[in-house]
N, C-alpha and C positions, 0 to 999 in steps of 0.2 A: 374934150378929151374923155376918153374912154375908160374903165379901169378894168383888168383884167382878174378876178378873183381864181385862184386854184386851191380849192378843198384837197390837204393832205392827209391821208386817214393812215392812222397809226396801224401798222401790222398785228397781225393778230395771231394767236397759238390755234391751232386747229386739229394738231393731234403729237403725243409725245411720247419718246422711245426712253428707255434708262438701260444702257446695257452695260457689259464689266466695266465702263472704262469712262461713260460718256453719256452726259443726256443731248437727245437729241429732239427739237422740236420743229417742225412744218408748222410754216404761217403761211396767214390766208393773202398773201403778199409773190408766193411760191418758191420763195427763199427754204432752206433747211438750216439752219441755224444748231452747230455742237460744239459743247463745251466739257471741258471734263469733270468729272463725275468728283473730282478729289474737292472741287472748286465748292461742293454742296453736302458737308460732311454727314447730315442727319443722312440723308440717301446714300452717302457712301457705304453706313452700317446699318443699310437697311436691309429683309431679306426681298428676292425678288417678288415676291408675294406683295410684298408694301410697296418697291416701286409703281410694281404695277397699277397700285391702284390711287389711281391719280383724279384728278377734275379739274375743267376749266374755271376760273374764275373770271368775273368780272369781265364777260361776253369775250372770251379770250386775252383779255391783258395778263392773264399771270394764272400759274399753276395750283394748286393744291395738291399737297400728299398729307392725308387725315389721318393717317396711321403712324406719321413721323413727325406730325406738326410744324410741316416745313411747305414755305410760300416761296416762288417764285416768280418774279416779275418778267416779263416779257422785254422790257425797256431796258433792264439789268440786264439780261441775256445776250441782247444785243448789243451793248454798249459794254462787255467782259466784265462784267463787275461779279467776283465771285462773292458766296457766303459772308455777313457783314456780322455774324454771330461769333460773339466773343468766345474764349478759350472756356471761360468762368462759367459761362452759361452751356457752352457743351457739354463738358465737366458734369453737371449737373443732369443734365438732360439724359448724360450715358449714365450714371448713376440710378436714375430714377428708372430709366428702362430696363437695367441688370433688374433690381427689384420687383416690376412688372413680368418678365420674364421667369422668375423664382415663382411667382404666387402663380402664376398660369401653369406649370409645368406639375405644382401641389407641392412645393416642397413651403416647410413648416419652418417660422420663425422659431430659435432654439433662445430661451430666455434665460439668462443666468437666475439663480433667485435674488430677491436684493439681499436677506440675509440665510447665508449657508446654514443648513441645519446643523449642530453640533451632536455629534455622537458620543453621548455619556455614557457609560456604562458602567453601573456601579455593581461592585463584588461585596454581599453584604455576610 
């Protein structure tokens, strides 16, 4: 008896779109594979400048966007599984980029003093 082996090779990402509404990625499979954009919140408030600039990782199993710190798997895409990033940690992540955003643009942290100066003025 014979056995018959078939080698299934997992699809792969080959090139990826992000536009108002939808990332969209080409695997080297010749699928297109979209989903929406709402599903991947770091890139929803991302500017297009940051979508844009994306990288394959991991000989095409999964995306990188460097400027949003946000990973997407190839496997996930395919199989609908949206953003697995909690509320807490978004939260967080938009907070920290408002403040990134402040110090890039030049604007100055404003410090209270810790104690106010008291204005005496004596009439002698």
């Amino acid at each position: 008896m014979s056995s018959l082996s078939i080698r299934v090779q997992e699809p792969r990402a080959q090139r990826v779109t992000v536009t108002e509404d939808s990332v969209v990625v080409d695997l080297t499979d010749g699928r297109t594979v979209s989903t929406p954009l709402a599903w991947y919140p770091r890139l929803l408030h991302g500017t297009l400048e940051e979508r844009d600039n994306w990288r394959l990782i991991g000989s095409g199993e999964g995306v990188h966007w460097p400027d949003l710190d946000e990973d997407l798997s190839i496997d996930s895409l395919i199989s609908g599984r949206p953003s697995g990033e909690s509320q807490e940690s978004l939260k967080r992540w938009l907070e920290d980029r408002k403040v990134r955003a402040g110090r890039a643009s030049g604007e100055k942290a404003v410090r209270k003093p810790a104690h106010p100066q008291r204005a005496a003025s004596r009439h002698h």
